[in-house]
C-alpha positions as CSV (number, residue, x, y, z in Angstrom):
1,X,85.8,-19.9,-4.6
2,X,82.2,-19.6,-5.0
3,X,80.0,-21.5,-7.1
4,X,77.3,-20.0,-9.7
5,X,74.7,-22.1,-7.3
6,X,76.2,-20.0,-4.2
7,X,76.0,-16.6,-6.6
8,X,72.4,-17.0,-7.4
9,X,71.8,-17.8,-3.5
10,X,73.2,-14.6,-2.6
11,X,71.7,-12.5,-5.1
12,X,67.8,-13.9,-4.3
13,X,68.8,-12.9,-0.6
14,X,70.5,-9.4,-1.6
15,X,67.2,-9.2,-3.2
16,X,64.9,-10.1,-0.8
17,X,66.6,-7.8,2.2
18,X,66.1,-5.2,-0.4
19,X,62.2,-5.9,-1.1
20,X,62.1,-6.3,3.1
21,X,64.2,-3.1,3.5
22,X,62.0,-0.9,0.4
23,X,58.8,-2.8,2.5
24,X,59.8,-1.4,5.7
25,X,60.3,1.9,4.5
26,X,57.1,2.2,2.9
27,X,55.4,1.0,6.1
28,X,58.0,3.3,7.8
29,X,56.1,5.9,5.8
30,X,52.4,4.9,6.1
31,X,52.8,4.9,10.0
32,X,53.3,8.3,9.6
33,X,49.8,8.6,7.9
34,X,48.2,6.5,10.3
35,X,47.4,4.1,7.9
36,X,47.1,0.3,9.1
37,X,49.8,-2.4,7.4
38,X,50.0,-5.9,7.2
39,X,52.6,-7.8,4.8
40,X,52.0,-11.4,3.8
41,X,53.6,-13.7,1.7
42,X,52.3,-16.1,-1.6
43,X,50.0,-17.7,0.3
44,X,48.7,-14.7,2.6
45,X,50.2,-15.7,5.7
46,X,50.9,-12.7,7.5
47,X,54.9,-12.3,8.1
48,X,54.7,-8.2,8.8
49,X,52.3,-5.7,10.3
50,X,52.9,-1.8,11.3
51,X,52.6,-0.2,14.8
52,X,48.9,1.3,12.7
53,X,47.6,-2.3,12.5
54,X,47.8,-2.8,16.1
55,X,46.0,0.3,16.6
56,X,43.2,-0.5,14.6
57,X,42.5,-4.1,15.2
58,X,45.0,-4.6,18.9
59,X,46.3,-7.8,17.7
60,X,50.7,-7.6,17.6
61,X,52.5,-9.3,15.3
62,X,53.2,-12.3,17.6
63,X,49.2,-12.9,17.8
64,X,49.0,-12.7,13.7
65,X,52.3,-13.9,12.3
66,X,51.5,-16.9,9.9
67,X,48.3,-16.4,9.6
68,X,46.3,-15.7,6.7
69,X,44.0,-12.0,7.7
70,X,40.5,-13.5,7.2
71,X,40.1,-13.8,11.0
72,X,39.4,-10.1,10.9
73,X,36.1,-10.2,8.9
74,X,32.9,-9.1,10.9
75,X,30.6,-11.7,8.7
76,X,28.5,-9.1,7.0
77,X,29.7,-9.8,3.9
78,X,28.5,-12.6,1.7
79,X,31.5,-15.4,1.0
80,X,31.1,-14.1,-2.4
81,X,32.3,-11.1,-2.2
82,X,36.3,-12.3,-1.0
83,X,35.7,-15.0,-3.2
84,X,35.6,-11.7,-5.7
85,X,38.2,-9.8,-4.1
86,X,39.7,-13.0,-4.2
87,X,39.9,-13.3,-8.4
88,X,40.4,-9.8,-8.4
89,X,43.7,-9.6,-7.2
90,X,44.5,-12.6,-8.9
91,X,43.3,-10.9,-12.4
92,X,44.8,-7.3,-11.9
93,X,47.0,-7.7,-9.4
94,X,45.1,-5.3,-7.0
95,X,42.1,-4.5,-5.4
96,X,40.5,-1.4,-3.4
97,X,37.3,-1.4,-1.7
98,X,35.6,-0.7,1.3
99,X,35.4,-3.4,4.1
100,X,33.6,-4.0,7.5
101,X,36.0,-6.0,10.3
102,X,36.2,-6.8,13.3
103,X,38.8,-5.9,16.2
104,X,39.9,-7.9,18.8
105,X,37.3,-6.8,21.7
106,X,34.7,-8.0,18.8
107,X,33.7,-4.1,17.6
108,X,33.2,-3.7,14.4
109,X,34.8,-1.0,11.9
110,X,34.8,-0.2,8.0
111,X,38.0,0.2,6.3
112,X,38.9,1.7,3.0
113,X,41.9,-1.4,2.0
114,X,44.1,-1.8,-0.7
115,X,45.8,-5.2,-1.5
116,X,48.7,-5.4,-4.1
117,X,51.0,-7.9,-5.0
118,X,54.6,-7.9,-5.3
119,X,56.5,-9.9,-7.4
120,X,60.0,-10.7,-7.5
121,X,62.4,-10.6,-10.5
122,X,61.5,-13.9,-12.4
123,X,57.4,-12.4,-12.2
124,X,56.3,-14.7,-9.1
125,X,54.1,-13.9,-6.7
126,X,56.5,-12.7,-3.4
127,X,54.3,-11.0,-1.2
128,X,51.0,-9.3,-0.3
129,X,50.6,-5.9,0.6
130,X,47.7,-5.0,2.7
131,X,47.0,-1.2,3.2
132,X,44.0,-0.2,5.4
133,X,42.5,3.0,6.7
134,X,39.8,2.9,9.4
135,X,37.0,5.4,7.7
136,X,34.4,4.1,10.4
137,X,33.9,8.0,12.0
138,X,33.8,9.6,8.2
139,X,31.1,6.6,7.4
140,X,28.9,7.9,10.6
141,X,29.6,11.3,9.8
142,X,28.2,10.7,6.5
143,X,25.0,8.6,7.4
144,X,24.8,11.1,9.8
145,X,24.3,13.8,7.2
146,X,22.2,12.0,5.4
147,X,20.0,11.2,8.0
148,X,20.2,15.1,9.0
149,X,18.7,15.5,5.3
150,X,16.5,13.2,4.5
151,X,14.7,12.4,8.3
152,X,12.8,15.0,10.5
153,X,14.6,15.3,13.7
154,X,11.4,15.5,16.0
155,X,9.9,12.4,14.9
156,X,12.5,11.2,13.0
157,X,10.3,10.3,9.8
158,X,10.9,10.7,5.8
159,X,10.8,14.8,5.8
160,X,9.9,16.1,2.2
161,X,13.1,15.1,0.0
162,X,12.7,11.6,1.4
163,X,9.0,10.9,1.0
164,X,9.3,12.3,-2.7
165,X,12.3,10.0,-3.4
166,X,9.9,7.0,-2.2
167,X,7.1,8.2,-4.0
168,X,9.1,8.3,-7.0
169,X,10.4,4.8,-6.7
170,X,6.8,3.5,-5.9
171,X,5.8,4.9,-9.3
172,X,8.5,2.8,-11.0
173,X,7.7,0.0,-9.1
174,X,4.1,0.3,-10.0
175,X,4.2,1.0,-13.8
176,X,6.6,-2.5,-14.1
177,X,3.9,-4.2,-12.1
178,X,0.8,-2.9,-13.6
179,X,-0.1,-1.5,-10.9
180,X,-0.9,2.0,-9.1
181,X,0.4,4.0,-6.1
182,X,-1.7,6.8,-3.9
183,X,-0.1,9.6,-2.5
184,X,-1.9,11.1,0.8
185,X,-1.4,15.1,2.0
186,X,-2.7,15.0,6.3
187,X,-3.4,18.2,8.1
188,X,-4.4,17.9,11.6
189,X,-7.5,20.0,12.3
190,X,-6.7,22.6,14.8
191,X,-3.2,22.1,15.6
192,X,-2.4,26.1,16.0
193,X,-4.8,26.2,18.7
194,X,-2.3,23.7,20.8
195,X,0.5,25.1,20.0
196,X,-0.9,29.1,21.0
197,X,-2.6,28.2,23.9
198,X,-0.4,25.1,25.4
199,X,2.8,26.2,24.0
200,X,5.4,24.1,21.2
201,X,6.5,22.3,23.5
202,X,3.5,20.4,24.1
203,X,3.1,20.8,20.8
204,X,6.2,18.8,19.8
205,X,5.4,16.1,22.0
206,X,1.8,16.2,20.2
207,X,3.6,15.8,16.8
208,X,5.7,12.6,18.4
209,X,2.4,11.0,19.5
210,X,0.7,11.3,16.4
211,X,3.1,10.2,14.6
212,X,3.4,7.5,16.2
213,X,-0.3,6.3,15.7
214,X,-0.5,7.1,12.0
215,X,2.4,4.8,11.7
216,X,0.7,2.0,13.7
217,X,-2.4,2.6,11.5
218,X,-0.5,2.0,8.2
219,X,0.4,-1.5,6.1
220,X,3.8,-2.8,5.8
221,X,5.4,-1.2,3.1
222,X,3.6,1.8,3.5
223,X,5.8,5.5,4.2
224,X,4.8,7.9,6.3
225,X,6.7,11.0,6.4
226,X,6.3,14.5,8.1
227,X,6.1,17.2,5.5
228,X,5.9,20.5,7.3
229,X,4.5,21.7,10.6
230,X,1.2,19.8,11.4
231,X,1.6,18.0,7.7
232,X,2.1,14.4,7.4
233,X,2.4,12.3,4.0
234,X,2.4,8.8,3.2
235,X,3.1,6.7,0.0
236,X,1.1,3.9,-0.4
237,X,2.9,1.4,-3.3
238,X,1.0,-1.4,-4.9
239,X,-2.4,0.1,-4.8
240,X,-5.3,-2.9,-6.4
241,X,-8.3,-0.4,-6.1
242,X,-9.5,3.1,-4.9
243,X,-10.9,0.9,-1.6
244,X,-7.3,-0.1,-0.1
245,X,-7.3,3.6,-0.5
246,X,-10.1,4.3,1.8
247,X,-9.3,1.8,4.0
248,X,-5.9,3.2,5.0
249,X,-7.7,6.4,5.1
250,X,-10.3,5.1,7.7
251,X,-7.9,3.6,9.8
252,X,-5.7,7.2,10.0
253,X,-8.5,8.9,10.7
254,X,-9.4,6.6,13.3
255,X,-6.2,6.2,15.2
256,X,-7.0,9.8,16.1
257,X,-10.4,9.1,17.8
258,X,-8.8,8.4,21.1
259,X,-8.0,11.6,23.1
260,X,-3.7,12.2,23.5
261,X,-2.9,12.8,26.8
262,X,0.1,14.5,26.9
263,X,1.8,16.1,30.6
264,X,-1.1,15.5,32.2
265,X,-3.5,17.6,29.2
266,X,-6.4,15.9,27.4
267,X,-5.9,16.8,23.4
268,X,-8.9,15.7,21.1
269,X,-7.7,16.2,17.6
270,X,-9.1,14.8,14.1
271,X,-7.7,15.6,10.7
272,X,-8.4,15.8,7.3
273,X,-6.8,14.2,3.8
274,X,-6.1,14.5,0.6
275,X,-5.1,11.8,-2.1
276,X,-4.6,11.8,-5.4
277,X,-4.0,8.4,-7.3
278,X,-1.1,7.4,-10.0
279,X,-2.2,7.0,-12.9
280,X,-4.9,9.1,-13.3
281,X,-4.2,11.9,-11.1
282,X,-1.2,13.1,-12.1
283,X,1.8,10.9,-14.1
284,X,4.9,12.6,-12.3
285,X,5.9,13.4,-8.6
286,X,5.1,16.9,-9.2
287,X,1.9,16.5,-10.4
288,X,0.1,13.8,-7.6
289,X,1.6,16.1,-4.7
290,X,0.0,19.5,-5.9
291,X,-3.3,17.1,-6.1
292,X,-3.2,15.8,-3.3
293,X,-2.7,19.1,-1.8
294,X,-5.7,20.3,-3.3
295,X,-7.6,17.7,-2.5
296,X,-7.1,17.9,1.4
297,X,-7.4,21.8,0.8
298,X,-11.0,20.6,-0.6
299,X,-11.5,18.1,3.0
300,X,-10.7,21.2,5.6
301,X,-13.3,24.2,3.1
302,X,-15.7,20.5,3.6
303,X,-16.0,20.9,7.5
304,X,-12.5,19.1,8.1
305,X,-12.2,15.4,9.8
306,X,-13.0,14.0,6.7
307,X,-11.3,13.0,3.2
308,X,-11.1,13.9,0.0
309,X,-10.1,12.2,-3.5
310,X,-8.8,14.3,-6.1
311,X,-10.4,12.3,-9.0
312,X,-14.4,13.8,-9.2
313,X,-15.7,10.6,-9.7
314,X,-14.2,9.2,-6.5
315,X,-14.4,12.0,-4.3
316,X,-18.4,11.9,-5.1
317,X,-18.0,8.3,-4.0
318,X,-16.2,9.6,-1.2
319,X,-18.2,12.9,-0.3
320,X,-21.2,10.1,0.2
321,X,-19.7,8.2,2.6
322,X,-18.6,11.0,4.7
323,X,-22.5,12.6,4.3
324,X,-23.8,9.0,5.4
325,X,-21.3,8.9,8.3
326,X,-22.3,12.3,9.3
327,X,-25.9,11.3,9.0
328,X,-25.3,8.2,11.4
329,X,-24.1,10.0,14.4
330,X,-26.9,11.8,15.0
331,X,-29.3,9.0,13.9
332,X,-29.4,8.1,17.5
333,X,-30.4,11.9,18.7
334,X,-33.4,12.3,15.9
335,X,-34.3,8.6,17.0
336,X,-33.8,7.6,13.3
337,X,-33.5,3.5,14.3
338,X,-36.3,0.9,14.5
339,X,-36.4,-2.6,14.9
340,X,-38.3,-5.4,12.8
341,X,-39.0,-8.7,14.1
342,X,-38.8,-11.9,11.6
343,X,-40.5,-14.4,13.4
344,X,-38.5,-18.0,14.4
345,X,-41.0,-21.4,14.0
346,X,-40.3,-24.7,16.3
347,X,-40.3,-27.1,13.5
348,X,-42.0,-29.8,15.8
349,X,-45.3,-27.7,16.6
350,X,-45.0,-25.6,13.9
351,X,-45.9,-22.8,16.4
352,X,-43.5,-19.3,16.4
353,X,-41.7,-19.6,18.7
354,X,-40.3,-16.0,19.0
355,X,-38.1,-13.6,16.4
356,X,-35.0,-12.1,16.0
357,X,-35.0,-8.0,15.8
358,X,-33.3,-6.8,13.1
359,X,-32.0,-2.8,13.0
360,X,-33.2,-0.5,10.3
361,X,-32.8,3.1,9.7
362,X,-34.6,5.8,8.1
363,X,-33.0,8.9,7.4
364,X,-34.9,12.3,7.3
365,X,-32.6,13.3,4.8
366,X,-31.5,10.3,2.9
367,X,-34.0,8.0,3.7
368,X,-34.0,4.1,4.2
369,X,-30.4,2.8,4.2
370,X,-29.8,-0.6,4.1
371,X,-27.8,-2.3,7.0
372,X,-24.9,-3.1,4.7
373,X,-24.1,-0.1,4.5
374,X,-24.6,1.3,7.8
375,X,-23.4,-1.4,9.9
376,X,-19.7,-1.7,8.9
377,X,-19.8,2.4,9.2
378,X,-21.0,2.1,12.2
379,X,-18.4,-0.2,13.3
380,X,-15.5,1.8,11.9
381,X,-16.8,4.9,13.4
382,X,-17.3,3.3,17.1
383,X,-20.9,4.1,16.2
384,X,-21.7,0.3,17.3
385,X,-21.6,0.4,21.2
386,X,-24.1,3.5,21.7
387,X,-26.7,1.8,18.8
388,X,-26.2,-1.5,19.8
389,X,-27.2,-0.6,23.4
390,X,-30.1,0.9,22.0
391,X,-31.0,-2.1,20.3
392,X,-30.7,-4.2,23.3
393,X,-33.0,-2.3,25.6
394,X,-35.3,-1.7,22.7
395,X,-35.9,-5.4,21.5
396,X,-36.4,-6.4,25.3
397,X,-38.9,-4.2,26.0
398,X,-40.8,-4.8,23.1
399,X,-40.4,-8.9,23.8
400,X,-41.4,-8.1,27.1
401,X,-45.0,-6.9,25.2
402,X,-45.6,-9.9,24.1
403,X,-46.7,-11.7,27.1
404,X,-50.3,-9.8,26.1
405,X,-50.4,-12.4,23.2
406,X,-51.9,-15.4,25.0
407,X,-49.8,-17.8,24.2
408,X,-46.6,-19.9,25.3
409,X,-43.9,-17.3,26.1
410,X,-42.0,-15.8,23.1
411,X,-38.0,-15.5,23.2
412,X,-36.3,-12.4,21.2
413,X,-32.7,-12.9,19.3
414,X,-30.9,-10.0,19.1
415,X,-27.3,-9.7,17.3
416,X,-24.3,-7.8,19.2
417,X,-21.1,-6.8,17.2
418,X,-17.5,-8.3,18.1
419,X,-16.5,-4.8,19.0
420,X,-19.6,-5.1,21.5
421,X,-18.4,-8.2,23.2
422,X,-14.3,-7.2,23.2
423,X,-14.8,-3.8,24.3
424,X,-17.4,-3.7,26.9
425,X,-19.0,-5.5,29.9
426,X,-21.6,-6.9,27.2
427,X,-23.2,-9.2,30.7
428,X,-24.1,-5.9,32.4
429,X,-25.0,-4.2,29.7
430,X,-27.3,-7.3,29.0
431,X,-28.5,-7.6,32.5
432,X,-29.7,-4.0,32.6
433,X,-31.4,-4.0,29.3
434,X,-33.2,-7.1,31.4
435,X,-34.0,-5.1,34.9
436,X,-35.3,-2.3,32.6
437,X,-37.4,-4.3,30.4
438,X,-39.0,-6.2,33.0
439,X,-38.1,-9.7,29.9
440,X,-37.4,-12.7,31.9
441,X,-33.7,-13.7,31.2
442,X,-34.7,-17.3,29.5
443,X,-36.7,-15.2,27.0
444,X,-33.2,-13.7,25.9
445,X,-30.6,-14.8,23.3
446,X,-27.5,-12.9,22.5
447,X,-26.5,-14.1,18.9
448,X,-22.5,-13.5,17.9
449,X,-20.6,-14.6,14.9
450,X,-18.9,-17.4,14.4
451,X,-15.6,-15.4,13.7
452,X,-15.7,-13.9,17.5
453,X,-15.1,-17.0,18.4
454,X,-12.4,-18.5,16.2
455,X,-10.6,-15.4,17.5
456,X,-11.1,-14.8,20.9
457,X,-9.7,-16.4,24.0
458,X,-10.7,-17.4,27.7
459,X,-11.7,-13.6,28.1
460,X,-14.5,-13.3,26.0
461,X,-15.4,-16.8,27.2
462,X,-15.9,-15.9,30.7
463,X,-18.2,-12.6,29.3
464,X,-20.6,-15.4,27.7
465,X,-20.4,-17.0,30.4
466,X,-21.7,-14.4,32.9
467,X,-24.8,-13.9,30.0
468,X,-25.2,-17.4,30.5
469,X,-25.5,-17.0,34.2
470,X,-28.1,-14.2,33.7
471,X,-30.4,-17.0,31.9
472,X,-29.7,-16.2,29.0
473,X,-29.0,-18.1,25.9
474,X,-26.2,-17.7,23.6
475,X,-25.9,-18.3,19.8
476,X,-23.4,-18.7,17.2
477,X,-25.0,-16.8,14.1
478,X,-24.0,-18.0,10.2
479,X,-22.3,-21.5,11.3
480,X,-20.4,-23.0,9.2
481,X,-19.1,-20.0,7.1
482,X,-15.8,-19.9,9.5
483,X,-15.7,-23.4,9.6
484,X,-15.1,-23.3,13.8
485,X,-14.5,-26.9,15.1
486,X,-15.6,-28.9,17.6
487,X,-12.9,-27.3,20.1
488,X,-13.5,-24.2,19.6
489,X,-17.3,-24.5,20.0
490,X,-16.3,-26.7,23.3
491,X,-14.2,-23.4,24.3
492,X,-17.4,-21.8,24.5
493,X,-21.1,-21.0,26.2
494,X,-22.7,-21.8,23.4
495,X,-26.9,-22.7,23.1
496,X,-27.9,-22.6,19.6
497,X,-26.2,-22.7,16.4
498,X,-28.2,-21.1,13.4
499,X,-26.8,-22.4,10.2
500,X,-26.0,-20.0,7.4
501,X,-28.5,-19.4,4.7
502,X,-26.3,-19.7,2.0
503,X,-26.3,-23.4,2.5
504,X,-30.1,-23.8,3.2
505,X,-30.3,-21.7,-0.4
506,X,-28.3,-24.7,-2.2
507,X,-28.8,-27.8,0.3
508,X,-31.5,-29.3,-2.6
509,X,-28.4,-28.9,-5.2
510,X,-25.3,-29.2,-3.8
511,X,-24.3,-32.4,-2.0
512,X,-21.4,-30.7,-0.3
513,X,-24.1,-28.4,1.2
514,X,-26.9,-30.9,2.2
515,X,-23.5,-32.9,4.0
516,X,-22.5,-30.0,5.8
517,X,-26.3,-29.1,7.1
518,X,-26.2,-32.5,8.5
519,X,-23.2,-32.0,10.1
520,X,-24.1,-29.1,11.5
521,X,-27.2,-30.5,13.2
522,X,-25.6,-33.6,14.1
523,X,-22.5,-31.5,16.0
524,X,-25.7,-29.4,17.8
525,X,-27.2,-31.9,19.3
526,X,-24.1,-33.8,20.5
527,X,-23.3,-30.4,22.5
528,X,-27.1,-30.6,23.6
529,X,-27.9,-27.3,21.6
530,X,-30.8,-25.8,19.9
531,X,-30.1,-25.8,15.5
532,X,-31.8,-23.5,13.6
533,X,-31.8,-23.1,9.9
534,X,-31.5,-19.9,8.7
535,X,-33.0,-18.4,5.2
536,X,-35.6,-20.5,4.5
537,X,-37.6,-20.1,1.0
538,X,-39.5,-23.0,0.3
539,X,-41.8,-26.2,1.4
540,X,-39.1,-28.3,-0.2
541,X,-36.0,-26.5,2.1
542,X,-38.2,-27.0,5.0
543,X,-39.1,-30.2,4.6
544,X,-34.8,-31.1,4.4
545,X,-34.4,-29.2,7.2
546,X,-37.5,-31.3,9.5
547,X,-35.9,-34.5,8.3
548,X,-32.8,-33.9,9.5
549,X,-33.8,-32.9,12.6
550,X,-33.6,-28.9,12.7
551,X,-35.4,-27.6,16.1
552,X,-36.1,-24.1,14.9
553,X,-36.7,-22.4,11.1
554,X,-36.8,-18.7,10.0
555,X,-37.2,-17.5,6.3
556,X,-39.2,-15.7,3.6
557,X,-41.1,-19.2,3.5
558,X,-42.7,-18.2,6.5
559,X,-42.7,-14.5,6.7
560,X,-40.2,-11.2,5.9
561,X,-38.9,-9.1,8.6
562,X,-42.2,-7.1,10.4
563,X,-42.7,-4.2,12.2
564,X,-43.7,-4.5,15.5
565,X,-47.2,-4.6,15.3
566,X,-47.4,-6.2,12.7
567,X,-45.2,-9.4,14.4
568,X,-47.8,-9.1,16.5
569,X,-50.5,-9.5,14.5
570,X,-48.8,-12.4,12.4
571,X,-48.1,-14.6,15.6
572,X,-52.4,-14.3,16.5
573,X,-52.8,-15.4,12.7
574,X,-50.0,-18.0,13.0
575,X,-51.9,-19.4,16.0
């Protein structure tokens, strides 16, 4: 006889051979569509997989069987998002989504899954059903096709829907930020030439080079994209003032200065831009591109290899520049450069004891120009090599004049630019300036800046050095403005420091000034080197300086920059 105990036994087990047999037919039916199966219980311990979840992840039942499935994630989700998935299934009693795990040789793959729960009769939780397809190829196919739209394929930049999207987002970006955002149009200046006489396929590899500069030219954050054949535009987001602007400019047009080679050909190209500026220019997409396009359309009627804003107030800005840049590389040819001397005073005899040539220019066309604004131009143009060469030889052979002036020898300072030192062999160049000049090599110092040095190594080191072993003198021009420290200066072949005149200017009202003047003297002559203050105005800076024990002074006190003759004429009335 059996018992109502025994009854309800064999009903919960009628009923679970029927949940096992309706489970097994419905993974019976998934294998058929491929589809990946694993059945757990309460606790999501797997007691079931199909033939389609050992094809996707090659673990068997025996490897899986009472264990709970979080062994197949790949770690590129957050813990929050199971914990999620988690309370999901919990709440609703399902959950779909797209997932990235991992199989058993360690690849990864996304899955489109499916978890529902299965209850029994009295409502409790029975089992977990875990349906999975592998949609790894349909997710490459698709980023794929996105790519396909959205990238060039020759050198795989933002093409035009791309670049627009970003432009659009910088905009946002910008207007919550109070800020603004350039957009840039680039047409390389001749590029139809290459491409008719060398053929595209040099011509593609031309495009690949070029985009590769431009894109080592930019800031992080910037976009470049490649908008038609020889067209290139970049988003710059987070734009402070119209001279970020120019500055990324600059450096685009500069990356270009260096000729391609390309299969064995020598390609000098340049190019020319437009930009247009959010707000101001234009408040939409549509707007700042057509803009911009007429603003580099403006830069190639101008002569090309230059730049254009949109805005008329900072295009005349700009328009100026390019005239003065123009201007500067043929200052050289229409000998356009001279040199003043201001004259140097040993504090001890109060005698001069030589100068330091300065570089001036006079335009035919624009007339004086201060060195302010011609120097950094001339640096950013690679204009600074050929015109500091000049000034070399020049100030030695004028110095070398001087021995007519009956009296102890003079010595000449002249300044040479970082770009000078890192990019050329500055001792022959010295040493030839020298042999030309007839100077004699003790009569010579090579002044630098103090921020060559905080950033240089043992290479520029070893260049001082052989200046040094000329005769030579080296020195370290506006100390104290880096703050360089006693290692660095130890690093270094270094004969006089000349301390910057913005602390001579307030050493009789600053304390932190007056400190750091004696500091500077006292750290000179511990490395047995020459001091010299710089900017000197009146009897009462002078007198500081003397007490402190200063070697050399130069300043207004004494006397302004001078021609040539004129130097002369002050040293015979200084005597």
């Amino acid at each position: 006889m059996v018992s109502s105990g025994d009854d309800t036994l064999f009903r919960r087990i009628a009923d679970l051979e029927r949940e096992n047999a309706e489970l097994r037919a419905y993974a019976a039916a998934i294998d058929l569509g491929g589809d990946s199966v694993a059945v757990a219980d309460a606790d999501h311990r797997i007691v079931s997989v199909n033939a389609g979840f050992t094809r996707a992840t090659g673990l068997t039942l025996a490897q899986v069987a009472g264990r709970v499935p979080d062994f197949l994630r790949a770690g590129l989700h957050p813990p929050e998002f199971f914990e999620e998935v988690c309370r999901t299934v919990a709440r609703d009693g399902h959950w779909e989504g797209e997932v990235l795990n991992r199989r058993s040789s360690g690849e990864i793959f996304s899955e489109q899954m499916r978890i529902s729960v299965l209850k029994d009769e009295a409502g409790k939780v029975s089992r977990h059903l875990y349906v999975a397809r592998d949609v790894t190829e349909m997710r490459e196919a698709t980023e794929g096709l996105w790519r396909q739209k959205n990238y060039d394929p020759l050198t795989e930049l933002p093409n035009r829907s791309l670049i627009l999207d970003r432009l659009l987002q910088s905009l946002v970006v910008a207007g919550r930020e109070n800020r603004r955002a350039a957009l840039l149009f680039l047409g390389l200046d001749g590029f139809k030439t290459i491409n008719d006489t060398l053929g595209h396929t040099i011509g593609d590899m031309v495009l690949k080079e070029v985009a590769r500069r431009l894109q080592m030219a930019l800031r992080r954050g910037d976009t470049l994209g490649r908008f038609g054949s020889d067209e290139f535009t970049v988003v710059l987001p987070g734009i402070d003032s119209v001279d970020q602007v120019e500055t990324v400019v600059r450096a685009l047009m500069e990356c270009l200065h260096e000729p391609l080679m390309v299969e064995g050909h020598q390609i000098l190209l340049s190019c020319s831009v437009g930009a247009s500026l959010w707000p101001g220019d234009g408040e939409d997409v549509e707007s700042l591109q057509r803009n911009a396009t007429s603003a580099l359309q403006q830069a190639k009627q101008s002569g090309r290899a230059t730049y254009r804003f949109f805005t008329p107030d900072m295009d005349a800005r700009a328009q100026a520049r390019t005239r003065l840049a123009g201007e500067l590389s043929d200052a050289l040819a229409h000998d356009e450069f001279s040199l003043v001397y201001q004259p140097m005073i040993d504090v001890e005899s109060g005698r001069v004891a030589g100068a330091e040539a300065l570089l001036r220019w006079q335009n035919r066309y624009i007339g004086a120009v201060g060195p302010d604004q011609f120097v950094p131009l001339a640096e950013e143009m690679g204009m600074i090599l050929p015109i500091g060469r000049w000034l070399l030889g020049a100030a030695c052979r004028e110095a070398a004049g001087w021995r007519d002036l009956d009296q102890a020898p003079l010595k000449v300072a002249v300044n040479v630019s970082a770009r000078q030192v890192q990019q050329t062999d500055i001792a022959e160049l010295v040493r030839a300036a020298l042999a030309d000049s007839g100077l004699a090599p003790e009569l010579l110092t090579v002044e630098i800046t103090e921020s060559l040095i905080l950033t240089s190594g043992a290479e520029v080191a070893a260049k001082l050095q052989r200046i040094r072993d000329l005769g030579a003198h080296i020195a370290v021009d506006d100390f104290g403005t880096g703050y360089a420290s006693l290692s660095y200066l130890k690093q270094f072949p270094v004969d006089i420091l000349k301390i910057d005149r913005t602390f001579v200017a307030d050493a009789l009202t600053n304390p932190d000034d007056a400190r750091l003047i004696e500091a500077i003297i006292g750290l000179g002559h511990s490395l047995n080197m020459k001091v010299v203050g710089e900017g000197v105005e009146s009897l009462d800076q002078m007198v500081f300086l003397a007490e402190r024990g200063c070697d050399l002074v130069q300043g207004y006190r004494f006397s302004p920059p001078l021609a040539a003759d004129r130097f002369r004429e002050f040293v015979k009335g200084h005597r």
